[in-house]
VEXTISE-739453 format. One line per 4 residues: number of its first residue (from 0); their letters; for each residue x, y, z of C-alpha. Coordinates in steps of 0.5 Angstrom, whole numbers. Example, Ala and Ser with C-alpha at 12.3 -4.5 7.8 and 13.67 -1.06 7.14 Angstrom:
BEGIN
0> as> 25 -9 16 | 27 -2 14
% end
This chain:
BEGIN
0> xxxx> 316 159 -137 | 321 165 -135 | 314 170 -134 | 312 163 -130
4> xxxx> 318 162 -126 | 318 170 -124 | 309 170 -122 | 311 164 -118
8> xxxx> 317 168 -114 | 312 174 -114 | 307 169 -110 | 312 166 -105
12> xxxx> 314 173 -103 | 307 175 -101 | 305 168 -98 | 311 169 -94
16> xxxx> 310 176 -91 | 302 174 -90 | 305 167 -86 | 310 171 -82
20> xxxx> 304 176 -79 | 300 170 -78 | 306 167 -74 | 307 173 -70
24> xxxx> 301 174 -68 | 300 167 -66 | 307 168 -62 | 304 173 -59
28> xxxx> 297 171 -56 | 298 167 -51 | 299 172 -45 | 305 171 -41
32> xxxx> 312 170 -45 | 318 168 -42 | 319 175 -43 | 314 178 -40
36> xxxx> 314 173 -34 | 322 175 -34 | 321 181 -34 | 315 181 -28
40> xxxx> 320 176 -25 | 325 183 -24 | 320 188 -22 | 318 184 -17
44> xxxx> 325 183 -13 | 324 191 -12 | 331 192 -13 | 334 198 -18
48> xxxx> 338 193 -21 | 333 189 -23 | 329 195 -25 | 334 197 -30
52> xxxx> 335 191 -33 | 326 190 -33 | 326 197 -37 | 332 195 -41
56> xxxx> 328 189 -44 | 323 193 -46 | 326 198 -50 | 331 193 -53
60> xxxx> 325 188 -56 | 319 195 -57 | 315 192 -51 | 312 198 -51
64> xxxx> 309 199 -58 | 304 197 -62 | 304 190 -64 | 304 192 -72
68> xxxx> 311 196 -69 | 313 191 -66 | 312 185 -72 | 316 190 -77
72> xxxx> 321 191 -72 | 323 183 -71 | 321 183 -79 | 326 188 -81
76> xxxx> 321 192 -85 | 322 197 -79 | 327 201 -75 | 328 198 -68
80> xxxx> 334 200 -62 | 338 197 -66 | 337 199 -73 | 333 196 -78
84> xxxx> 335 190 -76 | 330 184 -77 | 330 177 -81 | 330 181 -88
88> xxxx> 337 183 -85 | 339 176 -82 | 338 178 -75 | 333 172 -73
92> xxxx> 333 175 -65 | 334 173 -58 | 332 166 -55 | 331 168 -48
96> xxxx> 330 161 -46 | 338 160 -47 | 340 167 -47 | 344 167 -53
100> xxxx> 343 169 -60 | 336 165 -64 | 342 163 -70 | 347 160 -65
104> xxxx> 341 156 -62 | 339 153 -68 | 346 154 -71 | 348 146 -74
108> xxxx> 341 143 -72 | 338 147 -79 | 343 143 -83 | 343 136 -79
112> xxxx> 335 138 -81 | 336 138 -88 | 341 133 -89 | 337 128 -84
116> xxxx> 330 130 -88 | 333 130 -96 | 336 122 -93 | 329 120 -91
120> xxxx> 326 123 -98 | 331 119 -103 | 331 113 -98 | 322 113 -99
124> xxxx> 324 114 -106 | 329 110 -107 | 325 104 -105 | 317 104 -106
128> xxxx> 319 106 -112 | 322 99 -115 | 317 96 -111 | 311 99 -113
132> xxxx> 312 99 -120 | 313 91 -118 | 308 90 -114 | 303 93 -120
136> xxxx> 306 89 -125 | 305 83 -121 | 299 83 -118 | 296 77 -113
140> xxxx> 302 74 -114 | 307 72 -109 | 311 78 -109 | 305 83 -109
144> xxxx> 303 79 -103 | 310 81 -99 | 310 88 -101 | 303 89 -98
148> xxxx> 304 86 -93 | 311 89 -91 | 306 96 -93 | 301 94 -87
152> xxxx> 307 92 -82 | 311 100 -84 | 304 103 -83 | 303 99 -76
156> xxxx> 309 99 -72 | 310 105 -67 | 316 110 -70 | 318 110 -63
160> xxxx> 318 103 -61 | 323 101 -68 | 328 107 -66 | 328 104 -60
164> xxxx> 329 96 -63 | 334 99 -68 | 338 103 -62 | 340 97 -59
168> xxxx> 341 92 -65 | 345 97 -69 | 350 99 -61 | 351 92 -60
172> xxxx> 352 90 -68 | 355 95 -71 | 358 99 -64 | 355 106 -67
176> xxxx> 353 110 -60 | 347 111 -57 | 343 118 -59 | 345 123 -63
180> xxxx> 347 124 -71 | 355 122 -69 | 359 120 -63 | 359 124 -57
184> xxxx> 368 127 -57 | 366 130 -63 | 360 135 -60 | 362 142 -61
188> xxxx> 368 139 -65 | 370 143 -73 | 367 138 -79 | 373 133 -80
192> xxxx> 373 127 -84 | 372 122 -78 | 366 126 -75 | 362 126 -82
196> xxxx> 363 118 -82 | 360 118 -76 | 354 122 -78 | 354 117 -84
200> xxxx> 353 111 -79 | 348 115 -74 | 344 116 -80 | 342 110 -82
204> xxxx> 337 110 -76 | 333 116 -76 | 333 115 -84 | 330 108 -83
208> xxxx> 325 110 -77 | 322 116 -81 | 322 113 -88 | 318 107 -86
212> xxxx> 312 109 -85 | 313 114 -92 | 316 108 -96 | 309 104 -95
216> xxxx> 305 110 -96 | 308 111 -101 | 308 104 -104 | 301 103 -104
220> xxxx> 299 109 -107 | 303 109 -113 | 301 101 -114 | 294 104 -114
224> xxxx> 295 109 -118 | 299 105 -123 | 295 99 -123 | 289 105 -125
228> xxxx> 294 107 -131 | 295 100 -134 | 289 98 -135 | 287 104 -140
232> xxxx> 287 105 -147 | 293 109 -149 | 298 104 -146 | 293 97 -149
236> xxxx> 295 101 -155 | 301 103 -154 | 304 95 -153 | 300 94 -159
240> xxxx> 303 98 -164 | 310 94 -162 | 313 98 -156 | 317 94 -151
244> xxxx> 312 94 -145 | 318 96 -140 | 318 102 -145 | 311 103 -146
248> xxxx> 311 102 -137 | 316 108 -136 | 314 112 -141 | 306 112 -139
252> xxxx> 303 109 -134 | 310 110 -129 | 309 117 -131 | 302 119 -130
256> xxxx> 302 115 -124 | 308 121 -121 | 304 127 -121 | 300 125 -114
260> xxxx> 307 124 -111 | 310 131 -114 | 305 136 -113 | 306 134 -105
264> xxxx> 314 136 -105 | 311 142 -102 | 308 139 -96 | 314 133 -96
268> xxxx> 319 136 -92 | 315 141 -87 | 311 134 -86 | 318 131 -85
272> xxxx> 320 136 -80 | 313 137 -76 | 312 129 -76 | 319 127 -73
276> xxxx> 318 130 -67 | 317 124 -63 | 323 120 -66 | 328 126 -66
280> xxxx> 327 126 -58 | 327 119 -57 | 333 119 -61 | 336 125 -59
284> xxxx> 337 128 -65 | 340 135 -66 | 335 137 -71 | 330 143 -70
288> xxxx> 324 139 -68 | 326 138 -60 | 327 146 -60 | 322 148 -63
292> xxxx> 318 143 -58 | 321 146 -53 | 321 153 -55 | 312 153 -56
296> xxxx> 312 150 -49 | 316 155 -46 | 313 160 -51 | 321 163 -53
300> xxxx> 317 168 -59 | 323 169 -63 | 326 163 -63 | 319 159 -64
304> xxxx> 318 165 -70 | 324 164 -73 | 323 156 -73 | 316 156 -76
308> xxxx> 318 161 -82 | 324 156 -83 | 319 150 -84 | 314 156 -88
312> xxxx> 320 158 -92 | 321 150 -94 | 315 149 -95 | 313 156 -100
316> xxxx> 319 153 -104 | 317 146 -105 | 310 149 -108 | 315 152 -112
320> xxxx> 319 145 -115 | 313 142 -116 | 309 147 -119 | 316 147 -124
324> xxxx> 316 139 -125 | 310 139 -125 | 309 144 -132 | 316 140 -134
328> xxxx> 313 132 -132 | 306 133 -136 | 304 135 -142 | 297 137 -141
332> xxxx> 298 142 -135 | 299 149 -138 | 302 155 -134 | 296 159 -137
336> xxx> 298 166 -139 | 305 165 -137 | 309 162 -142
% end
């Protein structure tokens, strides 16, 4: 398992450096980044001053090399004005949209990211679950009805338009602010005990909106799944031999039926990230899915770069857990050559 463990990390590097080329140079193609227009901007005034300025961009960010030179330099691989000083060193770069460092503008929106996505993960789980294995258990019944029809309404209504319902009712009722993930006197304010209670009441929305739409996904597939397993012959025998059926249920068909969901954790949180982009605005959400909007739109390279092999870098290591659970969940997967 160890050989396994370390083949995989071996592998995540080389994806890693393969996607950071690929998003360099994707960062790169369109014409006319908000440098290069910056920069355009300063010549055109004609003034000593500005040219300066013009010629100082150039040089401090290798505008005047090779595109392959300037990857290795925003990489780190390679000596650039400063030094070697790239992502490898934790240098993420200069936003030129906000004229600040690429890890100020991020700065707590990277973890409010995390914390908001891993609420919406155990939020999904914690509830399709319970009523997937329900549902399945009892099929056609009074109860698999509702919970098929509470998945068709979680699939059908419009993200945006429950954020905004649930704004309201949660302002009204429970006096929790409107937009946000805490109260507006604590922006820009060091993480108290009052602030973190605020996050944790303005959480309860976003987690709500997001995991909707997962949860009754994820209720469907499971009871599918699920009912496919119960009806096969391992486990006809296994309540045949005396097993108790919630321990025969728990023990097989529960078990079988969660491979599908384990080998997708590695796209679940880039998935999260990307496909709560809309809600997050609606929302005001300081997470990273508006920056990046912003930053592809106004072609900001190096903070769009870093914010792209963050969502690569979550999604390499998702890959990494599921490979891992997978091998422990199932008995049947073997990591050929590497145990």
């Amino acid at each position: 398992m160890i050989l396994f463990l370390l083949r995989r990390c071996v592998t995540m590097i080389v994806t890693l450096l393969i996607i950071s080329a690929l998003v360099f140079l994707i960062i790169k193609l369109p014409p006319g980044d908000f440098l290069t227009n910056q920069i355009a901007e300063l010549r055109a005034q004609g003034e000593a001053d500005a040219a300066a300025k013009a010629e100082f961009l150039i040089k401090q960010y290798g505008l005047d090399k090779p595109v392959w030179q300037q990857y290795l330099v925003w990489l780190g691989a390679m000596p650039g004005q400063n030094g070697f000083s790239g992502l490898l060193q934790g240098d993420w770069g200069w936003s030129f949209e906000y004229d600040r460092p690429v890890t100020e503008v991020v700065g707590d929106a990277l973890w409010l990211t995390l914390v908001v996505n891993i609420a919406v993960v155990i939020f999904i789980h914690l509830i399709s679950i319970p009523i997937a294995i329900y549902s399945a258990t009892r099929q056609y019944s009074v109860g698999d009805y509702i919970a098929t029809f509470i998945g068709y309404i979680g699939l059908a209504t419009p993200s945006f338009l429950l954020a905004l319902i649930l704004l309201y009712y949660f302002n009204r009722w429970f006096g929790v602010s409107i937009g946000g993930l805490y109260d507006a006197r604590f922006a820009g304010q060091p993480w108290t005990w009052a602030k973190i209670q605020s996050l944790l009441a303005h959480l309860v929305v976003p987690t709500l909106v997001i995991g909707l739409a997962g949860t009754a996904a994820m209720i469907r597939r499971m009871r599918a799944n699920l009912l496919d397993e119960l009806g096969k012959q391992y486990y006809v025998t296994a309540k045949a031999k005396g097993l108790a059926p919630s321990r025969a249920l728990l023990k097989y068909p529960f078990r079988m039926s969660l491979n599908p969901f384990i080998a997708d954790i590695g796209n679940l949180l880039p998935h999260l990230v990307s496909g709560s982009v809309l809600v997050s605005l609606v929302l005001s959400l300081p997470t990273v899915g508006p920056i990046l909007l912003s930053a592809l739109k106004s072609q900001d390279q190096f903070l769009a770069g870093f914010i792209l092999m963050f969502v690569a870098v979550l999604t390499v290591l998702g890959m990494l857990v599921s490979d891992l659970l997978l091998a422990w969940l199932d008995p049947r997967i073997r990591v050929g050559g590497g145990r």
